[in-house]
PDB file of N, CA, C and O in Angstrom:
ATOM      1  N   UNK A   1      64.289 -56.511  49.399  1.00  0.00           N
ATOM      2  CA  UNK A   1      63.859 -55.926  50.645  1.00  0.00           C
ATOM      3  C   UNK A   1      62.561 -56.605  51.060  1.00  0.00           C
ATOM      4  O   UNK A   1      61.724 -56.685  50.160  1.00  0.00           O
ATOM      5  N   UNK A   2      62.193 -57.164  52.376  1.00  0.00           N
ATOM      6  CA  UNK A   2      61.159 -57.607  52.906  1.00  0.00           C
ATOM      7  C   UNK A   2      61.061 -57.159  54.359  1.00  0.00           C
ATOM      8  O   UNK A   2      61.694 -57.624  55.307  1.00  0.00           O
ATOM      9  N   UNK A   3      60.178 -56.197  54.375  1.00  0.00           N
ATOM     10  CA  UNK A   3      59.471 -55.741  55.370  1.00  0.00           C
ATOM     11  C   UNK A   3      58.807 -56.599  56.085  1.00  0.00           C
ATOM     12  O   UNK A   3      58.735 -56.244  57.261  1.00  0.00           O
ATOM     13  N   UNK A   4      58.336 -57.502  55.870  1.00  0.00           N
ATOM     14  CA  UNK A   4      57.254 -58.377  56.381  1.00  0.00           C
ATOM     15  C   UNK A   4      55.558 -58.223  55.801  1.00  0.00           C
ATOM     16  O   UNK A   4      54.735 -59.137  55.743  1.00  0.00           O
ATOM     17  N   UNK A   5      55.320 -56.509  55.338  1.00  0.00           N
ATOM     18  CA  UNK A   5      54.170 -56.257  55.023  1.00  0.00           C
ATOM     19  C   UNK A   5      54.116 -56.015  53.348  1.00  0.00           C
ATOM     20  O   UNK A   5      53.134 -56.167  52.622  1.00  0.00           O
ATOM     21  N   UNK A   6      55.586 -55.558  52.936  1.00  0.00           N
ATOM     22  CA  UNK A   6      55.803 -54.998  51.446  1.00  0.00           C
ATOM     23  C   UNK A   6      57.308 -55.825  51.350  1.00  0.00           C
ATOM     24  O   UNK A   6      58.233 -56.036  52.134  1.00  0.00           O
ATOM     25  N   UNK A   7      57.015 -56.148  49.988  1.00  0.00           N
ATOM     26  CA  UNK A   7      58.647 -57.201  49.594  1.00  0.00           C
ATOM     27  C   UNK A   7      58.602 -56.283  48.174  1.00  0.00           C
ATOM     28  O   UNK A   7      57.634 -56.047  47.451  1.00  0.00           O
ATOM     29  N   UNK A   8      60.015 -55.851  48.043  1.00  0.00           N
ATOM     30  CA  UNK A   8      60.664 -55.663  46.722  1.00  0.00           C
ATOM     31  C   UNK A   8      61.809 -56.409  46.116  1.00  0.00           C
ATOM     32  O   UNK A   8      62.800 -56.882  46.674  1.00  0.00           O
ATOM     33  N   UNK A   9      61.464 -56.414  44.862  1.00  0.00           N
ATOM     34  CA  UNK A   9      62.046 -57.090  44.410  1.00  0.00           C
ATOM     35  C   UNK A   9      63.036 -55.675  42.942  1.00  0.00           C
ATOM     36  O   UNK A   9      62.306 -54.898  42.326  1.00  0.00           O
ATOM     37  N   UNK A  10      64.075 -55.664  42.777  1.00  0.00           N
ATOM     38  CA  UNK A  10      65.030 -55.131  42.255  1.00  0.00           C
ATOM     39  C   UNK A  10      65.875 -55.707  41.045  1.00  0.00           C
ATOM     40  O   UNK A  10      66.300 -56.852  41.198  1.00  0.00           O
ATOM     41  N   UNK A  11      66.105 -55.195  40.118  1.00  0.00           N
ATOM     42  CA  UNK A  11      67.575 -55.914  39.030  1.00  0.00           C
ATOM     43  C   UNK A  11      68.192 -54.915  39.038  1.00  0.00           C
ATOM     44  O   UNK A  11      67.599 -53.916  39.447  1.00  0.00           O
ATOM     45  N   UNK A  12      69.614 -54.780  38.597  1.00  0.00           N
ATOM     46  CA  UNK A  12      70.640 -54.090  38.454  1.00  0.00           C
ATOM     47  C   UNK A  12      70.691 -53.024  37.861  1.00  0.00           C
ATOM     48  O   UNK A  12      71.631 -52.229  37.862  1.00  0.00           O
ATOM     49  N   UNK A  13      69.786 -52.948  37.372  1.00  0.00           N
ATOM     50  CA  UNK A  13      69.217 -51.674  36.229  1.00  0.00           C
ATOM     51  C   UNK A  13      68.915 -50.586  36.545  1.00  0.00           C
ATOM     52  O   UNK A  13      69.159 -49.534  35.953  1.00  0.00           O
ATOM     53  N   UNK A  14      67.957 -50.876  38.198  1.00  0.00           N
ATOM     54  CA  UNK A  14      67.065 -50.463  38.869  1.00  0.00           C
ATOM     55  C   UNK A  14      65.727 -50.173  38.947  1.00  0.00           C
ATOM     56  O   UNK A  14      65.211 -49.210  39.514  1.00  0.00           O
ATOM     57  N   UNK A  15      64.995 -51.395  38.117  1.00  0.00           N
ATOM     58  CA  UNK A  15      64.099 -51.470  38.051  1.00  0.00           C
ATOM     59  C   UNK A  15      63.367 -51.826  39.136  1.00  0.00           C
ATOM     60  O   UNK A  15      63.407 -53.054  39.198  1.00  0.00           O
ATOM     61  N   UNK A  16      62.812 -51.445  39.893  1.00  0.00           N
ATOM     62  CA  UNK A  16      61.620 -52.288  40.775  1.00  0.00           C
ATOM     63  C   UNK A  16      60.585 -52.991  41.095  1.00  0.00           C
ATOM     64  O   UNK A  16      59.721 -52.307  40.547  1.00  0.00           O
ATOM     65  N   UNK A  17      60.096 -53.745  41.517  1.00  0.00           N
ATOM     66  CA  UNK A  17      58.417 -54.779  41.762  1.00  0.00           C
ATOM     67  C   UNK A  17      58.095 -54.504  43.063  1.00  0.00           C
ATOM     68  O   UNK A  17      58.854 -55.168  43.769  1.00  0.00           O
ATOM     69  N   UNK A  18      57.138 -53.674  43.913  1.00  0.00           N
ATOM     70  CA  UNK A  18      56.939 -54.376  45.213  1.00  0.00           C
ATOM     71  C   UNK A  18      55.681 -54.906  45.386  1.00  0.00           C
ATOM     72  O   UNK A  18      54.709 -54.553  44.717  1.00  0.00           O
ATOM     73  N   UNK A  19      55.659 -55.623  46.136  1.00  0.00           N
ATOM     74  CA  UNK A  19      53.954 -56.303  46.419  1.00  0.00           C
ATOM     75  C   UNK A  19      53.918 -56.182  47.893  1.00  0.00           C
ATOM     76  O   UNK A  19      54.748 -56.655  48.670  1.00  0.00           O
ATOM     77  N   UNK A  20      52.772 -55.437  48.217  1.00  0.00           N
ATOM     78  CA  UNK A  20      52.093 -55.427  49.049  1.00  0.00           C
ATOM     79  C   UNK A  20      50.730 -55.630  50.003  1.00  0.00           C
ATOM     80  O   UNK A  20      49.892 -54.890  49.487  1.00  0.00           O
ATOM     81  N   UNK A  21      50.436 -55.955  50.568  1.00  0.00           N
ATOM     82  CA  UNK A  21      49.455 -56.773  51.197  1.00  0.00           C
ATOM     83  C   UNK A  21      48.169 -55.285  52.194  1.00  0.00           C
ATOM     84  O   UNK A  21      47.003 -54.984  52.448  1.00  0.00           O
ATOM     85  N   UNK A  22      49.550 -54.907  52.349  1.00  0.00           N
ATOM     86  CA  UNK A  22      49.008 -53.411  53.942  1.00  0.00           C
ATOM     87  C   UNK A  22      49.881 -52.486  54.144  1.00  0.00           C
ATOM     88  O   UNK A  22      50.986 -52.969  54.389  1.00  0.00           O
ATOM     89  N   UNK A  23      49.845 -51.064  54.144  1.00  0.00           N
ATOM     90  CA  UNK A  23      50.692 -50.550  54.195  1.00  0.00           C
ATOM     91  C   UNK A  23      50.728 -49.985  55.924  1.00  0.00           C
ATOM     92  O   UNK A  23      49.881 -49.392  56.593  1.00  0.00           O
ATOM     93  N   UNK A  24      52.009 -50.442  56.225  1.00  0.00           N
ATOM     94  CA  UNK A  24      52.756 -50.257  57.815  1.00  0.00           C
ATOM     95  C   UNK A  24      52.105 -48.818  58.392  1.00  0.00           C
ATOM     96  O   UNK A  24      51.223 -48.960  59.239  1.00  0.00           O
ATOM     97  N   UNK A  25      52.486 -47.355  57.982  1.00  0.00           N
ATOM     98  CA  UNK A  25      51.887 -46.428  58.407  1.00  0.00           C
ATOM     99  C   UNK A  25      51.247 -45.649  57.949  1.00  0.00           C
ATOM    100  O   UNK A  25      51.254 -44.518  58.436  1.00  0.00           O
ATOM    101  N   UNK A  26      50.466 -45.949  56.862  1.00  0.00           N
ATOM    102  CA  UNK A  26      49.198 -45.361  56.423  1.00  0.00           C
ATOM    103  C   UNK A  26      48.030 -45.805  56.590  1.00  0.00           C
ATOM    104  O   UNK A  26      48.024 -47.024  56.423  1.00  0.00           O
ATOM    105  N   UNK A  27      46.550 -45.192  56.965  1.00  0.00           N
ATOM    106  CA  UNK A  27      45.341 -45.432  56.897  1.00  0.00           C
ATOM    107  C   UNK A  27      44.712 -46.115  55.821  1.00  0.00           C
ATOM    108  O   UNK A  27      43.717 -46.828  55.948  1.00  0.00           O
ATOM    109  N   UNK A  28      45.449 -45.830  54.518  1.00  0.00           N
ATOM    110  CA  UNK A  28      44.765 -46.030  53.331  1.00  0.00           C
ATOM    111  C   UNK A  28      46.104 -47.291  52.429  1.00  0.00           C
ATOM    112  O   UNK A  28      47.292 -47.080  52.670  1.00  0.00           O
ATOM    113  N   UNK A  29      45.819 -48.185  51.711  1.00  0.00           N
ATOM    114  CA  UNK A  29      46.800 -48.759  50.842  1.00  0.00           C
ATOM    115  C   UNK A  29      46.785 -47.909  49.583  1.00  0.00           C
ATOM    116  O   UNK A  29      45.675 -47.458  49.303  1.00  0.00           O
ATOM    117  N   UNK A  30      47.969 -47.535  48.611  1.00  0.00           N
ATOM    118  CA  UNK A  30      47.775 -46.951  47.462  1.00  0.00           C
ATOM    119  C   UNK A  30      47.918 -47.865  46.159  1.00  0.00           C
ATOM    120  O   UNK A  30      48.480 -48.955  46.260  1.00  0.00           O
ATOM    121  N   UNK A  31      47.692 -47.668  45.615  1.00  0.00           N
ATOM    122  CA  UNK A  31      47.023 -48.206  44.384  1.00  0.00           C
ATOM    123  C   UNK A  31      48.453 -48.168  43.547  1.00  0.00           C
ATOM    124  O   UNK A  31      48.650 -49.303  43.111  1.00  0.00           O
ATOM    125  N   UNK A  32      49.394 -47.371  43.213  1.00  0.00           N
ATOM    126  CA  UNK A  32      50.677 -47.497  42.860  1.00  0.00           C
ATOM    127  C   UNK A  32      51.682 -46.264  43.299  1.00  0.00           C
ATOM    128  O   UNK A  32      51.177 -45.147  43.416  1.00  0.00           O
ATOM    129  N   UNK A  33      52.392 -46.352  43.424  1.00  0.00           N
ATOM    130  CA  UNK A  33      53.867 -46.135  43.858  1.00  0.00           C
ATOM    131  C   UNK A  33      54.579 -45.006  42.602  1.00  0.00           C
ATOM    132  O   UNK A  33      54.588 -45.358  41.423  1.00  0.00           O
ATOM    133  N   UNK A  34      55.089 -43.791  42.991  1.00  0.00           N
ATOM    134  CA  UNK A  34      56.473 -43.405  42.218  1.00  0.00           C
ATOM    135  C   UNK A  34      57.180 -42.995  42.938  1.00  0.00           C
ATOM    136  O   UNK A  34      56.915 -42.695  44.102  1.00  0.00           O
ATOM    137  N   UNK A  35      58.481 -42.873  42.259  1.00  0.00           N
ATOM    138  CA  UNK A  35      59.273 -41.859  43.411  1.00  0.00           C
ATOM    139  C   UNK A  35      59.854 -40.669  42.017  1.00  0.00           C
ATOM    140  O   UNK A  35      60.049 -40.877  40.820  1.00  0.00           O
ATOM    141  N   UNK A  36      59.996 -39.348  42.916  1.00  0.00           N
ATOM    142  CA  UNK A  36      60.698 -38.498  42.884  1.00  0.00           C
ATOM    143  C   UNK A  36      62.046 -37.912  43.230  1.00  0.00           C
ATOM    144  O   UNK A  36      62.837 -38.417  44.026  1.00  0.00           O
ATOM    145  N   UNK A  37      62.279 -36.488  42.367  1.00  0.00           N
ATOM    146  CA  UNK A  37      63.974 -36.295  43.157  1.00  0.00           C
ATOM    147  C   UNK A  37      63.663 -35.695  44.323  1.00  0.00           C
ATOM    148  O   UNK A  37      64.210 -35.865  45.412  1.00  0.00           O
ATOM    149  N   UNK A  38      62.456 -34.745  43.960  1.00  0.00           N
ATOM    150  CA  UNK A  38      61.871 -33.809  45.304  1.00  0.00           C
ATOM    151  C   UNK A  38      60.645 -34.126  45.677  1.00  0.00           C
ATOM    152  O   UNK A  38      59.897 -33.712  44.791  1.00  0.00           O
ATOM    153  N   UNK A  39      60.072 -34.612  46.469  1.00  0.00           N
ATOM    154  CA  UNK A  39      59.690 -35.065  47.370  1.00  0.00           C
ATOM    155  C   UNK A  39      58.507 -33.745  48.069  1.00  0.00           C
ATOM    156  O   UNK A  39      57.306 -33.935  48.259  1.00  0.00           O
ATOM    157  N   UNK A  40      59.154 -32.635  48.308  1.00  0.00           N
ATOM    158  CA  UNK A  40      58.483 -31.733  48.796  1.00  0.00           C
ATOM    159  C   UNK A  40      58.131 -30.797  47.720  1.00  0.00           C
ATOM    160  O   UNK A  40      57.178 -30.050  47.942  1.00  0.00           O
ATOM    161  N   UNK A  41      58.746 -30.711  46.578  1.00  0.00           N
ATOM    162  CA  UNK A  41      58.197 -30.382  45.490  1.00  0.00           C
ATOM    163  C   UNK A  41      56.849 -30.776  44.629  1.00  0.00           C
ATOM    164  O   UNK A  41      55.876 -30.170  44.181  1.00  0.00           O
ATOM    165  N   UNK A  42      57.214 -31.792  44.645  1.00  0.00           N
ATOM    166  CA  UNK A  42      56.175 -32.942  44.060  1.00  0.00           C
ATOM    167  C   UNK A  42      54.844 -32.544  45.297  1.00  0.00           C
ATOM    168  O   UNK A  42      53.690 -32.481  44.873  1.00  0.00           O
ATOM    169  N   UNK A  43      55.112 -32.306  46.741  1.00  0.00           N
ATOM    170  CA  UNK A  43      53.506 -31.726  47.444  1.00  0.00           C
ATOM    171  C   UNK A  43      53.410 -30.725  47.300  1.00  0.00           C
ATOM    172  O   UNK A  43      52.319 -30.229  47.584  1.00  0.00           O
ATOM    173  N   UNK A  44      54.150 -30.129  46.944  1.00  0.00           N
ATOM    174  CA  UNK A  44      53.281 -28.626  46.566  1.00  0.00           C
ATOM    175  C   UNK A  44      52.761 -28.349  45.289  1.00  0.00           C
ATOM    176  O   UNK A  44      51.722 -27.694  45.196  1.00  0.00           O
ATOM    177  N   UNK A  45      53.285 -28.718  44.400  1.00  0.00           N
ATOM    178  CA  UNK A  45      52.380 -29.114  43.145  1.00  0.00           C
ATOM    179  C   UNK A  45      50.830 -29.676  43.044  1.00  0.00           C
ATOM    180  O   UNK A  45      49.821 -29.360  42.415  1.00  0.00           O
ATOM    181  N   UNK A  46      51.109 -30.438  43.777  1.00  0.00           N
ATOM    182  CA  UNK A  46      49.756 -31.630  44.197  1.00  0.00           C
ATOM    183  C   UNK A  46      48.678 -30.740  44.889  1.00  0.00           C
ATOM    184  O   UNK A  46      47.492 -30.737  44.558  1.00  0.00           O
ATOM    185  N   UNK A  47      49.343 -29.812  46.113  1.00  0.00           N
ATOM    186  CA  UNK A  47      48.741 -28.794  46.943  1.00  0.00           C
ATOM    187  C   UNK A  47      47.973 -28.090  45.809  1.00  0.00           C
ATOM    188  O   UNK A  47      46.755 -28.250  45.725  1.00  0.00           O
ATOM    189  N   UNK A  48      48.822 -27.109  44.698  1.00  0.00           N
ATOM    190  CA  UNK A  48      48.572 -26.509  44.504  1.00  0.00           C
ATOM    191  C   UNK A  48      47.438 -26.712  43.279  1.00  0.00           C
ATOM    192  O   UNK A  48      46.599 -25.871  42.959  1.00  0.00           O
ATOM    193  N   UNK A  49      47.619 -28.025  42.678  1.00  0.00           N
ATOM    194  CA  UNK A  49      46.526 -28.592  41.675  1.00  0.00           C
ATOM    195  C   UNK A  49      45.163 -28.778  42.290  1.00  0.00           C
ATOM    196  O   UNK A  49      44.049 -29.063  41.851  1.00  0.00           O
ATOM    197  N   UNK A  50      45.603 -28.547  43.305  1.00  0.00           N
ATOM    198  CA  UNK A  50      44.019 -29.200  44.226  1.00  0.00           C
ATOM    199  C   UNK A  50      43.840 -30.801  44.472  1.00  0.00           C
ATOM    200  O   UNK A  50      42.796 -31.439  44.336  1.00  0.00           O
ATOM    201  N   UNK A  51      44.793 -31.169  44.768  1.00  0.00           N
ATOM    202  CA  UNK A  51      44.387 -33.206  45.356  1.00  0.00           C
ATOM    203  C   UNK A  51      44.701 -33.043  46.264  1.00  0.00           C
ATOM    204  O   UNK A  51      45.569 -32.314  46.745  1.00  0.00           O
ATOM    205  N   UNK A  52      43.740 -33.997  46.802  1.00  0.00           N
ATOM    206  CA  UNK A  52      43.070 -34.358  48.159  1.00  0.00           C
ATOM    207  C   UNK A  52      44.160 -35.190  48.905  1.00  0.00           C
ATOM    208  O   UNK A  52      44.150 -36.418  48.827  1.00  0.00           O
ATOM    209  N   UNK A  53      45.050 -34.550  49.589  1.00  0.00           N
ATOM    210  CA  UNK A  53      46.287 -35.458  50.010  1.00  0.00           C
ATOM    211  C   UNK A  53      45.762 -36.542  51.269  1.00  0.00           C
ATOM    212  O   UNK A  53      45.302 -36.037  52.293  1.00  0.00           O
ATOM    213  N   UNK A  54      45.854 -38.038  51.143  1.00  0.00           N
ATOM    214  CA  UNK A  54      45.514 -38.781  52.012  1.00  0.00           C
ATOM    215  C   UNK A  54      46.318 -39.496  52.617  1.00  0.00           C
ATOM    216  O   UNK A  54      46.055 -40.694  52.722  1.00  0.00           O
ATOM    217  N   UNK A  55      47.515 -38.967  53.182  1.00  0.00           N
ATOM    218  CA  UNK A  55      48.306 -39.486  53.601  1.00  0.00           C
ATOM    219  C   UNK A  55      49.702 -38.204  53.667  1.00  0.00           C
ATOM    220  O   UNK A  55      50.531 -38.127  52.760  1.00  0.00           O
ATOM    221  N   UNK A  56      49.724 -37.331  54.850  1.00  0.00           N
ATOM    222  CA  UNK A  56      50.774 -36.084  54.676  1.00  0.00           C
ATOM    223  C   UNK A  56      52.356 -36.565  54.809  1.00  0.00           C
ATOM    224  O   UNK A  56      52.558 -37.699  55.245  1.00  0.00           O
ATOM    225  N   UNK A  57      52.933 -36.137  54.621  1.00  0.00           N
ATOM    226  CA  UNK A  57      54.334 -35.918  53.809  1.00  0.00           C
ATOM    227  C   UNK A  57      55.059 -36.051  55.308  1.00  0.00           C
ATOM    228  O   UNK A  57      55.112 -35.177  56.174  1.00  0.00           O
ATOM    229  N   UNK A  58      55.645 -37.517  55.359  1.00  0.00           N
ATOM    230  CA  UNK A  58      55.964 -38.802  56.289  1.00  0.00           C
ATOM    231  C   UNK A  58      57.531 -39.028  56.103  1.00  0.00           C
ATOM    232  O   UNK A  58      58.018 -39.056  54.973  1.00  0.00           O
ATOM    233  N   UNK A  59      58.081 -39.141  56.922  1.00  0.00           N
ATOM    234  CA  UNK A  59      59.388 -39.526  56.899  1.00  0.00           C
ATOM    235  C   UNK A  59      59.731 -40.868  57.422  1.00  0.00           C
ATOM    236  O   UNK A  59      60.259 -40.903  58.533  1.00  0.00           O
ATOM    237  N   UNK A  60      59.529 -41.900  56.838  1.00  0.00           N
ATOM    238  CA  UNK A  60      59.128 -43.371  57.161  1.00  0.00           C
ATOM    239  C   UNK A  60      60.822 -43.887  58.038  1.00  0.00           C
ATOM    240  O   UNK A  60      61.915 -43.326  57.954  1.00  0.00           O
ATOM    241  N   UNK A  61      60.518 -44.847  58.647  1.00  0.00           N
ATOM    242  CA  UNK A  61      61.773 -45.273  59.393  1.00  0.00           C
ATOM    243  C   UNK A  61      62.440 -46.428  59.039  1.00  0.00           C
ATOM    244  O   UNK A  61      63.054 -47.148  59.827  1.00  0.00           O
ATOM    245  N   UNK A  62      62.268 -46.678  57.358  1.00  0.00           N
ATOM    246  CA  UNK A  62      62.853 -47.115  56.251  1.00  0.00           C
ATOM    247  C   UNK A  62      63.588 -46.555  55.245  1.00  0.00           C
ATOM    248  O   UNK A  62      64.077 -47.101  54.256  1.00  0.00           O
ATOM    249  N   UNK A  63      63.616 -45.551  55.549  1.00  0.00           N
ATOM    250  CA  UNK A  63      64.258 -44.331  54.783  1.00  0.00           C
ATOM    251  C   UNK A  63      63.683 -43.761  53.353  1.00  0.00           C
ATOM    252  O   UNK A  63      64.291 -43.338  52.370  1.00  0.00           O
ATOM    253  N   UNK A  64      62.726 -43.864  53.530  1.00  0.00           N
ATOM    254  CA  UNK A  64      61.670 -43.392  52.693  1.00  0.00           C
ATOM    255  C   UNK A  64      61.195 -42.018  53.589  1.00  0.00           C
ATOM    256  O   UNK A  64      61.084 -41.869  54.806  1.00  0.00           O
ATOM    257  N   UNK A  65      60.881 -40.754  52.053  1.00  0.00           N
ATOM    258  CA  UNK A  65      59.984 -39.367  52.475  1.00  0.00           C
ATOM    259  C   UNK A  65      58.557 -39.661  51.589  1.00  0.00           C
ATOM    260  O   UNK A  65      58.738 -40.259  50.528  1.00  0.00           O
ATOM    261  N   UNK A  66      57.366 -39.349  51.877  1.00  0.00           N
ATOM    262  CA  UNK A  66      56.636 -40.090  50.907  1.00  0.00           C
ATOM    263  C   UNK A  66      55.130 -39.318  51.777  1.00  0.00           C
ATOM    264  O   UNK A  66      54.871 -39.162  52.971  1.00  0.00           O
ATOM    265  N   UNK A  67      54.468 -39.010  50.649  1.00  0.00           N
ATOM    266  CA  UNK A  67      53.158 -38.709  50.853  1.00  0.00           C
ATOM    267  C   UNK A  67      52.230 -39.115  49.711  1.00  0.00           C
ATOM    268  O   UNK A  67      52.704 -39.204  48.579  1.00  0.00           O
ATOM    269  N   UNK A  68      50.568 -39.438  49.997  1.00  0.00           N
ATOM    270  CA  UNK A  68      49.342 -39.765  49.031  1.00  0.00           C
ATOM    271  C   UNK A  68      48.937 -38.595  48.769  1.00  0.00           C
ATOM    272  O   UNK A  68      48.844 -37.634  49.534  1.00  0.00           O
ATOM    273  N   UNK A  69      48.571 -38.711  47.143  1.00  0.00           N
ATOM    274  CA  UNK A  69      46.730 -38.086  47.176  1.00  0.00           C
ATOM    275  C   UNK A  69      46.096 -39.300  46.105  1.00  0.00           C
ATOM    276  O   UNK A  69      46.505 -40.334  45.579  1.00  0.00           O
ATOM    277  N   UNK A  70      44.660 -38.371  46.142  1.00  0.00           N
ATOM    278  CA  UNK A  70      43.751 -38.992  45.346  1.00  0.00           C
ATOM    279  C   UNK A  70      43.634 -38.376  43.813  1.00  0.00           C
ATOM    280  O   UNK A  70      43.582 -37.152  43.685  1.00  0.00           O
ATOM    281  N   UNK A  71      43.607 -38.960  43.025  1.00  0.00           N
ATOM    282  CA  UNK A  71      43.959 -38.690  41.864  1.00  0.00           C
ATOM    283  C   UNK A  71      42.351 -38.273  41.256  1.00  0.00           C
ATOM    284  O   UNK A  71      41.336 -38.097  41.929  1.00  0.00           O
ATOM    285  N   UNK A  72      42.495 -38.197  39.928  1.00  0.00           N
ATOM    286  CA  UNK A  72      41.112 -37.648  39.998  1.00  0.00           C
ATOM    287  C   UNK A  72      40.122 -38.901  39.321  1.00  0.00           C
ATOM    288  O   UNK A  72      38.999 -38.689  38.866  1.00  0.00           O
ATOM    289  N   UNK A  73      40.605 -39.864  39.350  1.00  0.00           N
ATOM    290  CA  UNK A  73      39.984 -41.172  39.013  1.00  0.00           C
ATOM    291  C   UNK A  73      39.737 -41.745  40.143  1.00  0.00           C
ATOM    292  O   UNK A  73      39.244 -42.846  39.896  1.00  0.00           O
ATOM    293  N   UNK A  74      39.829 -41.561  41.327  1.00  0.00           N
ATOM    294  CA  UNK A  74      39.696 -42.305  42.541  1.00  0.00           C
ATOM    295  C   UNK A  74      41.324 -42.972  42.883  1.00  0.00           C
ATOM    296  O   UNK A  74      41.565 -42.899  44.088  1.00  0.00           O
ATOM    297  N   UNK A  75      42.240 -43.474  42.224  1.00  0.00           N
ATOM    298  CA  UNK A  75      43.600 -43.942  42.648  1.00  0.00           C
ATOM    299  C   UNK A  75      44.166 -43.209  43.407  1.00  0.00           C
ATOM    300  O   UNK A  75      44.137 -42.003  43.162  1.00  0.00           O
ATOM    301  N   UNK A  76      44.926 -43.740  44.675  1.00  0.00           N
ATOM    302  CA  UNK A  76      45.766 -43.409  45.335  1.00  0.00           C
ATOM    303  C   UNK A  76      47.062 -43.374  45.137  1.00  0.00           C
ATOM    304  O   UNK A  76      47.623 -44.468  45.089  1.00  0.00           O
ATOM    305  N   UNK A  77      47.709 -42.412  45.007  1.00  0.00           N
ATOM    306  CA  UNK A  77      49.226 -41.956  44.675  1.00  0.00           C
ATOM    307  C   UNK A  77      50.141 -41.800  46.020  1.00  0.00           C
ATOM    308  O   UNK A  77      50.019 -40.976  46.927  1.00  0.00           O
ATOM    309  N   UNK A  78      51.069 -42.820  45.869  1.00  0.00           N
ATOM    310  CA  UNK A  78      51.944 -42.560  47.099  1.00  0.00           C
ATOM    311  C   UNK A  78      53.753 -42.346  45.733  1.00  0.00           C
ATOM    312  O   UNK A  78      54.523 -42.884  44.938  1.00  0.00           O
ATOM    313  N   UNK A  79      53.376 -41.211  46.418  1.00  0.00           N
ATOM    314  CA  UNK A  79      54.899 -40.260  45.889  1.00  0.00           C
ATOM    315  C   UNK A  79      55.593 -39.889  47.310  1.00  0.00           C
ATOM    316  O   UNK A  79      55.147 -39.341  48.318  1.00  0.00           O
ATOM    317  N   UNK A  80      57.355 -40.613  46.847  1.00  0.00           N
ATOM    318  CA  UNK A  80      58.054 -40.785  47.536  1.00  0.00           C
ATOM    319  C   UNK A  80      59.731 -40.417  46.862  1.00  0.00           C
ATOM    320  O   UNK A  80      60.083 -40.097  45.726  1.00  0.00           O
ATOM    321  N   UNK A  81      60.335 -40.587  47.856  1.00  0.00           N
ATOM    322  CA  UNK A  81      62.235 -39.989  47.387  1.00  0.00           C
ATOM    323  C   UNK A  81      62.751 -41.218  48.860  1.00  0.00           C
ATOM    324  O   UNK A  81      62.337 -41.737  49.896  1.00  0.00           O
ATOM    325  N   UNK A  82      64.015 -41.110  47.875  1.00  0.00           N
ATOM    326  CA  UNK A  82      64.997 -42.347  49.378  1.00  0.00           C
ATOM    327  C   UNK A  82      65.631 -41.507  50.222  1.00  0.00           C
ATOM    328  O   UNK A  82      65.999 -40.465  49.680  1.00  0.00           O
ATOM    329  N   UNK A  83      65.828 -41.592  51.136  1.00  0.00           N
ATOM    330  CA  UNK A  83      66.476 -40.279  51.873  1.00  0.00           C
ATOM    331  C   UNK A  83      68.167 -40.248  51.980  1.00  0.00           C
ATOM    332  O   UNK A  83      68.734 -39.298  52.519  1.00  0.00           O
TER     333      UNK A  83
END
């Protein structure tokens, strides 16, 4: 997959690589990437731990659901699901 701004790279396994430069519709770039089964689960957890969400819970027009926070080391967490 090449966006133009983020390229992934994939094996059969389903392992993933992406590299990115800028992220398309967020303010902030994140520092690394997971995905989840739930998506809206995974923010209310986050809500409810107390992190600082920097980036709210987005329905990208890549077919990505995906929201940030700040972790408590300073890293940015972008947690996401495929739609």
């Amino acid at each position: 997959m090449d966006h133009g701004w983020i390229v992934t790279l994939a094996d059969d396994e389903g392992r993933q690589l992406s590299i990115m430069d800028r992220d398309a519709s967020a303010a902030v770039n994140p520092d690394v990437s997971i995905f989840v089964d739930d998506v809206h689960e995974a923010l209310r957890r986050a809500i409810d731990a107390g992190a600082e969400i920097v980036h709210p819970l987005t329905e990208e027009h890549w077919g990505v659901t995906r929201f940030f926070y700040r972790d408590a080391g300073g890293s940015v967490i972008n947690v996401g699901t495929h739609a």
